[in-house]
Backbone of each chain as nested JSON, in Angstrom:
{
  "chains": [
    {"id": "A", "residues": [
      {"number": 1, "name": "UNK", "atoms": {"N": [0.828, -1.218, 0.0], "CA": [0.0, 0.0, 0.0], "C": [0.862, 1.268, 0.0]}},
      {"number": 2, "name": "UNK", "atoms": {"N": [0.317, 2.217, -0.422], "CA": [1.207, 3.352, -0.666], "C": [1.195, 3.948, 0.834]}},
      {"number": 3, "name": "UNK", "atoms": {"N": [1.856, 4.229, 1.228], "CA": [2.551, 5.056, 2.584], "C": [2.215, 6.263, 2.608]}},
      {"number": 4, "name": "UNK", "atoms": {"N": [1.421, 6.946, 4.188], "CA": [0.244, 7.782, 4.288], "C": [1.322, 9.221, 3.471]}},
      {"number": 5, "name": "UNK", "atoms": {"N": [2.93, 9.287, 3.602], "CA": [3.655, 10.463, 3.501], "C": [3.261, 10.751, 1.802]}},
      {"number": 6, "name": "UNK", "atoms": {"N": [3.308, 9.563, 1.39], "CA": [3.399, 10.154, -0.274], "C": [1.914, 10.111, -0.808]}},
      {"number": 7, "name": "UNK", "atoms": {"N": [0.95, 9.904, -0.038], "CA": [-0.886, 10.371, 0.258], "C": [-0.578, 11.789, -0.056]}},
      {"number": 8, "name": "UNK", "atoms": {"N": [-0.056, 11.991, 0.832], "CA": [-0.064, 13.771, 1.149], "C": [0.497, 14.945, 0.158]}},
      {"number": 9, "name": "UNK", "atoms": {"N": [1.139, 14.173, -0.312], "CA": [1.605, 14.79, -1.677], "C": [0.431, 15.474, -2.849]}},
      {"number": 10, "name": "UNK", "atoms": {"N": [-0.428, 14.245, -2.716], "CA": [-1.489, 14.324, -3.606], "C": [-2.366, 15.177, -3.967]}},
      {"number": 11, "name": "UNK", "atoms": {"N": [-3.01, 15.899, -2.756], "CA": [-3.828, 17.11, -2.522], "C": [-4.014, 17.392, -1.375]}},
      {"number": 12, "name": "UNK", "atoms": {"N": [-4.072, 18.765, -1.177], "CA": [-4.369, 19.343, 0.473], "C": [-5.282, 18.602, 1.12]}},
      {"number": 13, "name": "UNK", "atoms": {"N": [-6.487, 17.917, 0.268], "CA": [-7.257, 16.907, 1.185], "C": [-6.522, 15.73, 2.173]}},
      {"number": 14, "name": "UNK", "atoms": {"N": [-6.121, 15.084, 1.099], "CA": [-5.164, 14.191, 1.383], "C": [-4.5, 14.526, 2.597]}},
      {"number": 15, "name": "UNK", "atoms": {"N": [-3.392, 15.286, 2.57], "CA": [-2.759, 15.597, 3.422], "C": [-3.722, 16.029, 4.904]}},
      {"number": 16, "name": "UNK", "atoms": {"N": [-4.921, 16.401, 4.423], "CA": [-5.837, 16.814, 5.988], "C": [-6.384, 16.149, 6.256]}},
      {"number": 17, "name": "UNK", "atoms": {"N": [-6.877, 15.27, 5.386], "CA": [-7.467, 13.621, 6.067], "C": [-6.568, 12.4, 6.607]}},
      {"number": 18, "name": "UNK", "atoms": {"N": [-5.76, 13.328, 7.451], "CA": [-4.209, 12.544, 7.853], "C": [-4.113, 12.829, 9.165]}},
      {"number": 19, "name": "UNK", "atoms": {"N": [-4.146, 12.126, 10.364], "CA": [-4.068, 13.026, 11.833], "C": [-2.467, 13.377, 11.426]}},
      {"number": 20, "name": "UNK", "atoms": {"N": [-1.798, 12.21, 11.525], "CA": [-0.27, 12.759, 11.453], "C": [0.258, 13.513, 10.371]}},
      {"number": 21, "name": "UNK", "atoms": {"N": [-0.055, 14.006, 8.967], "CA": [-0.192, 14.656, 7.89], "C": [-0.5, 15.807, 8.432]}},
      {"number": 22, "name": "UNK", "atoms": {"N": [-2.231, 15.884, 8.989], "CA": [-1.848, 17.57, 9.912], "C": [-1.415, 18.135, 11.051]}},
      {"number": 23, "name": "UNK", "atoms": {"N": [-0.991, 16.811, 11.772], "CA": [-0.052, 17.604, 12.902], "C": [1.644, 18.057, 12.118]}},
      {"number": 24, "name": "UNK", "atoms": {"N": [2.239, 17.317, 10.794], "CA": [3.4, 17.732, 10.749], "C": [3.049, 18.901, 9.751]}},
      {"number": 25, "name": "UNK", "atoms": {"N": [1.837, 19.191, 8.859], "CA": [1.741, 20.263, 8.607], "C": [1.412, 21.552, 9.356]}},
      {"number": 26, "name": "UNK", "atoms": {"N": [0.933, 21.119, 10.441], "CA": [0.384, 22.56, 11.215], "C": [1.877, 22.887, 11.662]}},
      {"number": 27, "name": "UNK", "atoms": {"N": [2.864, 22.145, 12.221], "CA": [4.23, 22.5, 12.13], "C": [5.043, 22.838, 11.7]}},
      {"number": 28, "name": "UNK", "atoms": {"N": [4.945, 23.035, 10.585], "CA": [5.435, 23.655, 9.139], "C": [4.713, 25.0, 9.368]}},
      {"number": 29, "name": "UNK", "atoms": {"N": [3.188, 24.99, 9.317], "CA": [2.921, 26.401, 9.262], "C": [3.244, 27.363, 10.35]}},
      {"number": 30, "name": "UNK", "atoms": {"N": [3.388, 26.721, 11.911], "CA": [3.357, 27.422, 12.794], "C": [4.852, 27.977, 12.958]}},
      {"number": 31, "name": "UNK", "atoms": {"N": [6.117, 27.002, 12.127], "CA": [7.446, 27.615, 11.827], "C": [7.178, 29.327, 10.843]}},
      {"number": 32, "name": "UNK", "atoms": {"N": [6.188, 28.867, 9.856], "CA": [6.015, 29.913, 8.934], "C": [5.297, 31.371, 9.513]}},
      {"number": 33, "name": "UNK", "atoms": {"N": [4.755, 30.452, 10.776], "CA": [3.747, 31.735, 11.621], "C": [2.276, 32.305, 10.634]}},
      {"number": 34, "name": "UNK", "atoms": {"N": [2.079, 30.59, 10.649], "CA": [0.558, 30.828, 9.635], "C": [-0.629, 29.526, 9.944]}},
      {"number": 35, "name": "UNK", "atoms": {"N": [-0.027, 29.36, 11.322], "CA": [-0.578, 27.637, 11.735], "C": [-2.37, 28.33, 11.949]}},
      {"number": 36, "name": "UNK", "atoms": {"N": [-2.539, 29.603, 12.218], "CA": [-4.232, 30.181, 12.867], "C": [-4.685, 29.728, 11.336]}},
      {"number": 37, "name": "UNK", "atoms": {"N": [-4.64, 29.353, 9.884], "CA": [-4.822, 29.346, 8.987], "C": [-5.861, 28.105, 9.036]}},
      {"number": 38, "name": "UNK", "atoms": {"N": [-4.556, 27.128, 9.385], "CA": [-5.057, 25.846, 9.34], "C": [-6.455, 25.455, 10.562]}},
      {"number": 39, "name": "UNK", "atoms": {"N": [-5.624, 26.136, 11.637], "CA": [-6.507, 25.904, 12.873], "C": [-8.292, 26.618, 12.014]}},
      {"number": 40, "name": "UNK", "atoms": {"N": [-8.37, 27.919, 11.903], "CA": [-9.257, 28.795, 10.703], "C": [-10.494, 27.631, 10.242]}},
      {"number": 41, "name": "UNK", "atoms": {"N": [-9.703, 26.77, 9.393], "CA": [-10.077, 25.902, 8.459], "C": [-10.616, 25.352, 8.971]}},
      {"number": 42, "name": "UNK", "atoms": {"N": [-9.986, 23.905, 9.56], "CA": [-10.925, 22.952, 10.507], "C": [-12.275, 23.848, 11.554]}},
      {"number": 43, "name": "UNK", "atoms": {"N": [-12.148, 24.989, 12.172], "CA": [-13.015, 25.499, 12.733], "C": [-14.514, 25.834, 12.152]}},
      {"number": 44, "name": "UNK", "atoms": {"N": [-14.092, 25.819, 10.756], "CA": [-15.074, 26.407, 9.902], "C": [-15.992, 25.262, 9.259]}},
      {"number": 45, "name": "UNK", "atoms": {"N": [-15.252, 23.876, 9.109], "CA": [-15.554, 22.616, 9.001], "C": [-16.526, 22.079, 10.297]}},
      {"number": 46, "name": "UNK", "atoms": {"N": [-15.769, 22.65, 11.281], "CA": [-16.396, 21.969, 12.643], "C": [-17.74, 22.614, 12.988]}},
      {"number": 47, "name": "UNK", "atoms": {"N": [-17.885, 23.924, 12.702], "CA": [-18.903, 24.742, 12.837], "C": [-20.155, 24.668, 11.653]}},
      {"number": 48, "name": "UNK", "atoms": {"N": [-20.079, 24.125, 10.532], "CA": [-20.114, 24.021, 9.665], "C": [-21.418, 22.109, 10.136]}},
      {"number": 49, "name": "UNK", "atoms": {"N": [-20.621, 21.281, 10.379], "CA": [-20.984, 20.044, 10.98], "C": [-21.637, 20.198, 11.911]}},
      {"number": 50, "name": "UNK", "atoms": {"N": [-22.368, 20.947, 13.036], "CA": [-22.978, 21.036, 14.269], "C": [-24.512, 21.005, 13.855]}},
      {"number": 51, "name": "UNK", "atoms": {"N": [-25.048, 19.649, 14.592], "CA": [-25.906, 19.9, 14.36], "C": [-27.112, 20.412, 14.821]}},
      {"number": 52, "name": "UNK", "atoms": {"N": [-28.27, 20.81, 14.228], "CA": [-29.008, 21.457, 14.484], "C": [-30.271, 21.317, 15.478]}},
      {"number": 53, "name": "UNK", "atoms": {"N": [-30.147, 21.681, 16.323], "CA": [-30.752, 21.006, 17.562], "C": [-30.922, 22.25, 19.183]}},
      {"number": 54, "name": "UNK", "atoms": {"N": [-31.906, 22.182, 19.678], "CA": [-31.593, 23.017, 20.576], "C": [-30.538, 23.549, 21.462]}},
      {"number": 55, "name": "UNK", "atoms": {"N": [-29.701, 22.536, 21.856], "CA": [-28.677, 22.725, 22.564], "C": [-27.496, 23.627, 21.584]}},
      {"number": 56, "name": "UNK", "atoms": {"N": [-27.745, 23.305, 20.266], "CA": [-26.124, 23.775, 19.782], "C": [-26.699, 24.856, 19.408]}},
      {"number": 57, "name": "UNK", "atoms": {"N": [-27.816, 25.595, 19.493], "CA": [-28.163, 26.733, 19.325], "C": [-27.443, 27.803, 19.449]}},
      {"number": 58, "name": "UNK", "atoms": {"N": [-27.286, 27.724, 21.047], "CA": [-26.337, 29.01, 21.786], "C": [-24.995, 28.874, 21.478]}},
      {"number": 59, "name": "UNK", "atoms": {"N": [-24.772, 27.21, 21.445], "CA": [-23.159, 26.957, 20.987], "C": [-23.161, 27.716, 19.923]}},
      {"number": 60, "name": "UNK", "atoms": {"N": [-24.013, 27.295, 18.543], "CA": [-23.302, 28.21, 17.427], "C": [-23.715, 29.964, 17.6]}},
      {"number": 61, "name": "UNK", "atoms": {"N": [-23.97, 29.966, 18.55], "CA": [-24.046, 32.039, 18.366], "C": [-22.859, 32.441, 18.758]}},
      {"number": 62, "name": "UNK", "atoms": {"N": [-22.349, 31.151, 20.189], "CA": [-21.142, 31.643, 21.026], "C": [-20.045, 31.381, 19.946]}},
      {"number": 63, "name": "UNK", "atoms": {"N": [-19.858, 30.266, 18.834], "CA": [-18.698, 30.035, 18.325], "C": [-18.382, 30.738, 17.175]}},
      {"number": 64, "name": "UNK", "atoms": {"N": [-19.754, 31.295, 16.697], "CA": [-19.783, 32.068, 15.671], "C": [-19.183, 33.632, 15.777]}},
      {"number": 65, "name": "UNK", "atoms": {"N": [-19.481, 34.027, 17.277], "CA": [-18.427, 34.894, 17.759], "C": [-17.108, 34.96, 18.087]}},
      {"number": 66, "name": "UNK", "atoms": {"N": [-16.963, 33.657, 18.654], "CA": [-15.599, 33.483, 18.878], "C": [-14.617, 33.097, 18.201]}},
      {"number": 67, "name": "UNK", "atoms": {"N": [-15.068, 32.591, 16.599], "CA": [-14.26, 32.813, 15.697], "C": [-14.187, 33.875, 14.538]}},
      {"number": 68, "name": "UNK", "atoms": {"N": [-15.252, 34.567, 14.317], "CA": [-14.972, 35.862, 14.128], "C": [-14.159, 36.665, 15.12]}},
      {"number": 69, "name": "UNK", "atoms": {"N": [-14.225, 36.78, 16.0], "CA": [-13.274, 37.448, 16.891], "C": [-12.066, 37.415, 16.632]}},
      {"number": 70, "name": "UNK", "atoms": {"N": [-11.212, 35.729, 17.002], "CA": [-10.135, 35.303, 16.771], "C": [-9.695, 35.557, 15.58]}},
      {"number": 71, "name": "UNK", "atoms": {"N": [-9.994, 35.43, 14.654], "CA": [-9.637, 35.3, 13.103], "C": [-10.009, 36.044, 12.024]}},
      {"number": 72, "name": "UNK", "atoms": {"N": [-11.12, 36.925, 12.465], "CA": [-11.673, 37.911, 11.254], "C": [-11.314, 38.921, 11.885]}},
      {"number": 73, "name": "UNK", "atoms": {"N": [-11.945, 39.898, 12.73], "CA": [-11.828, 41.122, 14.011], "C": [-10.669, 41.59, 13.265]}},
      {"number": 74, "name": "UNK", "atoms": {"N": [-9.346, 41.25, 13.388], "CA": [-8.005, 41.699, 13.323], "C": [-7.405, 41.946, 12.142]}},
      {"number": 75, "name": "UNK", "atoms": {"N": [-7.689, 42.618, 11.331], "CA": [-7.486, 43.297, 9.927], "C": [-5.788, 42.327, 9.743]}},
      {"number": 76, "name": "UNK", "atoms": {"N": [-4.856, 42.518, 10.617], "CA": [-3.696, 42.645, 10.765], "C": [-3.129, 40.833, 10.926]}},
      {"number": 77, "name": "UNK", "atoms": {"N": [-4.74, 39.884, 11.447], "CA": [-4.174, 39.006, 11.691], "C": [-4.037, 37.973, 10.294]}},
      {"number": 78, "name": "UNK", "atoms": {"N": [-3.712, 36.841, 10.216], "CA": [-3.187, 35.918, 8.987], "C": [-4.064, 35.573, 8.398]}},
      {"number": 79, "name": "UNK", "atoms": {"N": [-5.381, 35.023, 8.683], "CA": [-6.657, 35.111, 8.468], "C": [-7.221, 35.943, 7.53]}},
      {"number": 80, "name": "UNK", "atoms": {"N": [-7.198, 36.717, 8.429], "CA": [-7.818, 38.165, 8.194], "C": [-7.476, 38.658, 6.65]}},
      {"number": 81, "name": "UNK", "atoms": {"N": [-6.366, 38.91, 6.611], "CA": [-5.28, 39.165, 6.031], "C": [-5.382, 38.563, 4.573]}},
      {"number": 82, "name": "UNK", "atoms": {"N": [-6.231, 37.205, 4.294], "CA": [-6.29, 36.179, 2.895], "C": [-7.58, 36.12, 2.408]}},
      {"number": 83, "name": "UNK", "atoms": {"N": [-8.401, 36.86, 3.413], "CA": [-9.963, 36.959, 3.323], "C": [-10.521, 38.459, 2.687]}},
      {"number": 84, "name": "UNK", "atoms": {"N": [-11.737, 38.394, 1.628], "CA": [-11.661, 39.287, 0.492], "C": [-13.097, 40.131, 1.908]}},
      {"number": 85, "name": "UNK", "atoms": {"N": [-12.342, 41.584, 1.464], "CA": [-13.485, 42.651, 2.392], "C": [-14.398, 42.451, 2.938]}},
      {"number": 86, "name": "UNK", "atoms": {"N": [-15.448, 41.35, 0.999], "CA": [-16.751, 41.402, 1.228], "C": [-17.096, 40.185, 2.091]}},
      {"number": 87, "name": "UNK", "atoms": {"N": [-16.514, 39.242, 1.808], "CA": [-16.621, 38.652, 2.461], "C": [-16.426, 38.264, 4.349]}},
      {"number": 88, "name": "UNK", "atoms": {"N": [-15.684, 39.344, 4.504], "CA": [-15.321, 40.171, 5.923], "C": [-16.662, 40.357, 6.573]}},
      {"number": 89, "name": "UNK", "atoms": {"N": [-17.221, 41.817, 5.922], "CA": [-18.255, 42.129, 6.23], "C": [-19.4, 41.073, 6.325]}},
      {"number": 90, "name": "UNK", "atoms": {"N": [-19.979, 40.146, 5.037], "CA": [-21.19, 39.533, 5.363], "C": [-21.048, 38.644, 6.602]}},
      {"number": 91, "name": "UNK", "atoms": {"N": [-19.72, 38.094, 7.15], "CA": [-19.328, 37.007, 8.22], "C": [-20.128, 38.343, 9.402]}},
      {"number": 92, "name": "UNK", "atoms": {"N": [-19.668, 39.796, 9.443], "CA": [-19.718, 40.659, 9.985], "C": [-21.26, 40.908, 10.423]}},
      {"number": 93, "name": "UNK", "atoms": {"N": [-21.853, 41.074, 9.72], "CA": [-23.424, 41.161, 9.574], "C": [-23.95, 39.909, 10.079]}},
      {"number": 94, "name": "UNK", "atoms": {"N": [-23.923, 38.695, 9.569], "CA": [-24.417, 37.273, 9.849], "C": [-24.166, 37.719, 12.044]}},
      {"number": 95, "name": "UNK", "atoms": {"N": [-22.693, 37.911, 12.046], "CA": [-22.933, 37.447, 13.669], "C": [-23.613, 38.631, 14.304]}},
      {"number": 96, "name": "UNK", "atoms": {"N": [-23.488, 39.874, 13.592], "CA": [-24.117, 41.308, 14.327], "C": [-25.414, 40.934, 14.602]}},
      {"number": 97, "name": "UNK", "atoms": {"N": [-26.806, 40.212, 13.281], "CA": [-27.694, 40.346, 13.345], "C": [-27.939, 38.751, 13.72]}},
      {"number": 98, "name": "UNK", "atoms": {"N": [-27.144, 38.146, 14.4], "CA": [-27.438, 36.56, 14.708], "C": [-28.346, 35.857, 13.551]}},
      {"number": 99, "name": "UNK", "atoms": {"N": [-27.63, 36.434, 12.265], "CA": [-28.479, 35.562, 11.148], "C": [-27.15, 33.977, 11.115]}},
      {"number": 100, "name": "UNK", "atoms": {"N": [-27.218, 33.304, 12.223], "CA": [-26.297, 32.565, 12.142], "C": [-26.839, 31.169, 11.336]}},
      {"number": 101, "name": "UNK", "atoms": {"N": [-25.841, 31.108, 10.435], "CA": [-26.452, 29.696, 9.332], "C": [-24.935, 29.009, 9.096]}},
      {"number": 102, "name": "UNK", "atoms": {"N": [-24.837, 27.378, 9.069], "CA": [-23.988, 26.551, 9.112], "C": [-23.222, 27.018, 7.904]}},
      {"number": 103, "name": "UNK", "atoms": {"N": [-23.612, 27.238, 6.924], "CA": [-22.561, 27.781, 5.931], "C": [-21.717, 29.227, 5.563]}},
      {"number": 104, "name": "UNK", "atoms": {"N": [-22.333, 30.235, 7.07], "CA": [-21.658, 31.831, 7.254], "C": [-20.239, 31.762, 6.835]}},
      {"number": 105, "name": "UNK", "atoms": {"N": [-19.637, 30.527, 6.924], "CA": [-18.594, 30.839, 6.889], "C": [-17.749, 30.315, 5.796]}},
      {"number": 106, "name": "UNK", "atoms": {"N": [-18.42, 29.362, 5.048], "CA": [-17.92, 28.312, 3.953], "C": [-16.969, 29.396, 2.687]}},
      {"number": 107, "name": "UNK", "atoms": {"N": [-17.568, 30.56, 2.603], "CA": [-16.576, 31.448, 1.395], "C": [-14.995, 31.723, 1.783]}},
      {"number": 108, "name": "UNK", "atoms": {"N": [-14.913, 31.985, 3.55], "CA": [-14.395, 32.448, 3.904], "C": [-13.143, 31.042, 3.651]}},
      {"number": 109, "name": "UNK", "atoms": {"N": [-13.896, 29.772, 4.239], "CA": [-13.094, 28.577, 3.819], "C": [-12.193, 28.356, 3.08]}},
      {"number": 110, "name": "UNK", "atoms": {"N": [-13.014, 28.951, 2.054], "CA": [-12.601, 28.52, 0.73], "C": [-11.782, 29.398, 0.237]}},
      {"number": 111, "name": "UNK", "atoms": {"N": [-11.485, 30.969, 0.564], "CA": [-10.623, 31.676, 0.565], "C": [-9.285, 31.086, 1.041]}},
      {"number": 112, "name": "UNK", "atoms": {"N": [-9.819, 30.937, 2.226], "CA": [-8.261, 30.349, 3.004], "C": [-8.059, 29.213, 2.693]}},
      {"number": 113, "name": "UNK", "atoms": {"N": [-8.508, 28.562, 1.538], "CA": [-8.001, 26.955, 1.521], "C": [-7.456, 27.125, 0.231]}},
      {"number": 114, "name": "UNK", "atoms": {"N": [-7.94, 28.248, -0.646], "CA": [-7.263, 28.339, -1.887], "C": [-5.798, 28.728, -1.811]}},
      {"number": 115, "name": "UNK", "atoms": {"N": [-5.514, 30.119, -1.3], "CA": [-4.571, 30.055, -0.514], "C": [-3.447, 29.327, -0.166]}},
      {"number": 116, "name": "UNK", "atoms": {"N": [-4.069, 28.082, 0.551], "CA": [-2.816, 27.4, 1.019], "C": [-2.303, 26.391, 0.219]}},
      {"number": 117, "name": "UNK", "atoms": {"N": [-3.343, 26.227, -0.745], "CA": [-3.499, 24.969, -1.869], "C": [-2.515, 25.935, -3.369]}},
      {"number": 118, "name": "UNK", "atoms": {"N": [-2.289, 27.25, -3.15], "CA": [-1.271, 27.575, -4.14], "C": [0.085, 28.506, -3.168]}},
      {"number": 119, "name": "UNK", "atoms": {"N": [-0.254, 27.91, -1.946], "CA": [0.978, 28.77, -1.313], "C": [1.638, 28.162, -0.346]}},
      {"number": 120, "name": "UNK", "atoms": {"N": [1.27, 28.044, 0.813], "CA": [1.859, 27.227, 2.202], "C": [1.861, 25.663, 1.687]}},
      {"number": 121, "name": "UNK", "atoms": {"N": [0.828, 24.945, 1.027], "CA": [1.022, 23.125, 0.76], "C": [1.571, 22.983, -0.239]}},
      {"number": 122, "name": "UNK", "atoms": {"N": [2.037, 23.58, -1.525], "CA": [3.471, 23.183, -2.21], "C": [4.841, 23.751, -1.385]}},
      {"number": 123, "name": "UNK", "atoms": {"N": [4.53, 24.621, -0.827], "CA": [5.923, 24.909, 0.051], "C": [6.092, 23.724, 0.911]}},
      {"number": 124, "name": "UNK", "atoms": {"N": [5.225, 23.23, 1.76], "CA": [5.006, 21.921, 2.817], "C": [5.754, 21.086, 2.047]}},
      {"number": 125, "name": "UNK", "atoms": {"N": [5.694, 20.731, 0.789], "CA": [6.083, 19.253, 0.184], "C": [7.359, 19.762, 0.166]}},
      {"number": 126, "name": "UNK", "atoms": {"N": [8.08, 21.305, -0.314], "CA": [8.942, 21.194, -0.439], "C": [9.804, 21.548, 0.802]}},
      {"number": 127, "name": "UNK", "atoms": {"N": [9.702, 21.881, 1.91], "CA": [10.014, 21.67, 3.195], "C": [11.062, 20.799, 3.642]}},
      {"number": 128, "name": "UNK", "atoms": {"N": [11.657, 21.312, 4.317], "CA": [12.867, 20.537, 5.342], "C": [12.223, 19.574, 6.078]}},
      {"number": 129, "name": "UNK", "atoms": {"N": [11.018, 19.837, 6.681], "CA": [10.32, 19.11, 7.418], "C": [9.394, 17.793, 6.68]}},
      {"number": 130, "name": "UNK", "atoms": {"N": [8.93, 18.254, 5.557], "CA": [8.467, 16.939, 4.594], "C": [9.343, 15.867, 4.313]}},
      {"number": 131, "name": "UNK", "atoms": {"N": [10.441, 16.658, 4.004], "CA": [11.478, 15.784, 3.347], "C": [12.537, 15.075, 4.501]}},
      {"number": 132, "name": "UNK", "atoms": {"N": [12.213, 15.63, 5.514], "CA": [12.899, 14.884, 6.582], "C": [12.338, 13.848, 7.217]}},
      {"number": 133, "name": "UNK", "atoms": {"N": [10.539, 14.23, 6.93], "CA": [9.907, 13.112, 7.045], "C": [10.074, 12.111, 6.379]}},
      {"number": 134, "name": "UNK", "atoms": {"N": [9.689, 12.337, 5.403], "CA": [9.994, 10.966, 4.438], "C": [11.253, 10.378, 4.116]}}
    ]},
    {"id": "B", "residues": [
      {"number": 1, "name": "UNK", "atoms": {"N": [-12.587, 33.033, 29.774], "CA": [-11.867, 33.284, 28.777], "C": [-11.557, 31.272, 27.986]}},
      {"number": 2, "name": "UNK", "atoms": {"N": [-10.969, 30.693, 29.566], "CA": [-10.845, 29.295, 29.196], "C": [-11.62, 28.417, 28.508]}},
      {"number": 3, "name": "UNK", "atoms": {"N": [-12.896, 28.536, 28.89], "CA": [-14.007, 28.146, 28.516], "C": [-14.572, 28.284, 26.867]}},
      {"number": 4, "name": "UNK", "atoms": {"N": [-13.739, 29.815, 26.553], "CA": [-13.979, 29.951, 25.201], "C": [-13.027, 29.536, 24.265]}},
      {"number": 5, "name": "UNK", "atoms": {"N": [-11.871, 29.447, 25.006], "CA": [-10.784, 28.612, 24.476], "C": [-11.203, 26.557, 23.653]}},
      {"number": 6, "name": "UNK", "atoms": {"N": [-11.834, 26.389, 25.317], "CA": [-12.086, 25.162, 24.848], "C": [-13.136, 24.45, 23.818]}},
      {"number": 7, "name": "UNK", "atoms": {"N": [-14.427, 25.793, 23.736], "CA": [-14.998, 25.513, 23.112], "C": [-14.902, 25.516, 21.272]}},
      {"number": 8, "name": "UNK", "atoms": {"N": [-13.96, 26.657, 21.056], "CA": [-13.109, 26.63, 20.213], "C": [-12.179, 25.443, 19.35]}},
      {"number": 9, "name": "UNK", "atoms": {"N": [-11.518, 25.293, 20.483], "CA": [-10.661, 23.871, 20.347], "C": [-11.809, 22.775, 20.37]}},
      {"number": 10, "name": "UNK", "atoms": {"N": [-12.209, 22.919, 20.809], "CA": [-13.51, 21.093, 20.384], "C": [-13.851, 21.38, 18.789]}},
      {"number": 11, "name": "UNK", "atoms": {"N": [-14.484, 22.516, 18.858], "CA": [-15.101, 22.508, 17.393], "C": [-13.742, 22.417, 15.941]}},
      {"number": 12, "name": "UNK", "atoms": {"N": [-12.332, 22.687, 16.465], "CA": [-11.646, 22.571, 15.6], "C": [-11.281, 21.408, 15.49]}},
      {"number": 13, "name": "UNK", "atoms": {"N": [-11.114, 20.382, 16.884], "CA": [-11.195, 19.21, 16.94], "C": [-12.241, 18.105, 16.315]}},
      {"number": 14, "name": "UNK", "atoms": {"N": [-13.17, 18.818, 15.92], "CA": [-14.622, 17.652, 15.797], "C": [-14.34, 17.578, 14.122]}},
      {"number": 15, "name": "UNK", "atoms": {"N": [-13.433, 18.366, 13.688], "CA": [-13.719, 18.51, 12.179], "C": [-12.378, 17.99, 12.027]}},
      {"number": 16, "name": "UNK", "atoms": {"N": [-11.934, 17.298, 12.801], "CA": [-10.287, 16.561, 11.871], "C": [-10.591, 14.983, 11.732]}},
      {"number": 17, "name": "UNK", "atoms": {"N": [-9.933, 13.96, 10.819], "CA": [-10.496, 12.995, 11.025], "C": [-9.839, 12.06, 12.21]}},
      {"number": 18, "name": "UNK", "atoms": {"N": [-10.681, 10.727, 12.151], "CA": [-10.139, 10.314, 13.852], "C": [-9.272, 9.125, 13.509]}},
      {"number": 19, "name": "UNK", "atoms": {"N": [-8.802, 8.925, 14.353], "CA": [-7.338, 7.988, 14.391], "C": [-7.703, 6.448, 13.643]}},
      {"number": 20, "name": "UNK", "atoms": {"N": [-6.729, 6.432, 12.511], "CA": [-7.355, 5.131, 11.616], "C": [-6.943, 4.041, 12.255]}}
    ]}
  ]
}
């Protein structure tokens, strides 16, 4: 069978449907000082998956704040920073007016996954750390 | 503050896949 390291090669999926694939990539990014990217991602996945039910109600108002906070709020932060205005703002509006819906955040995703899929994960393969892996 | 930490971290946790 092919060996999970040269999986990862294949596509950023690949490589994230890997526990050990994204712990040695979030290490790579957090050398690069871009690991909130990755963390970003999965959050948006996780929030994204909750399901809909009374209890996760308040959860998603509280998480929907608390990752806008962390990761959008900060013009300045890495996030922030790969994510297009408009898309700033509607995340902005959605939590102002608690129009909170499982997919508020899916553009923003996909911003930051394009991103890493032409910037930080061909750098990853070519890495000291990939290649020391393998 | 912790609390929002953790809730954070679960939800980034719930979306990775689980140990094959």
């Amino acid at each position: 069978p092919t060996p999970p390291y040269l999986k990862w090669a294949e596509s950023l999926h690949s490589l994230l449907d890997d526990q050990d694939g994204i712990q040695l990539f979030r290490t790579f990014l957090k050398q690069e000082e871009c690991a909130d990217m990755l963390d970003f991602w999965f959050a948006c996945s996780g929030f994204r998956k909750l399901e809909a039910n009374e209890i996760n109600e308040e959860k998603k108002v509280k998480l929907s704040k608390l990752i806008y906070k962390k990761y959008i709020l900060d013009n300045n932060g890495i996030v922030s920073r790969q994510i297009k205005p408009a898309t700033k703002s509607f995340i902005r509006d959605c939590v102002m007016k608690l129009h909170i819906d499982p997919a508020m955040f899916d553009q923003a995703q996909t911003e930051i996954q394009t991103m890493m899929e032409e910037n930080t994960y061909p750098l990853f393969l070519k890495s000291d750390i990939y290649l020391e892996y393998t | 503050i912790d609390s929002e930490d953790d809730l954070l971290q679960e939800c980034i946790s719930s979306a990775m896949p689980k140990k094959k």
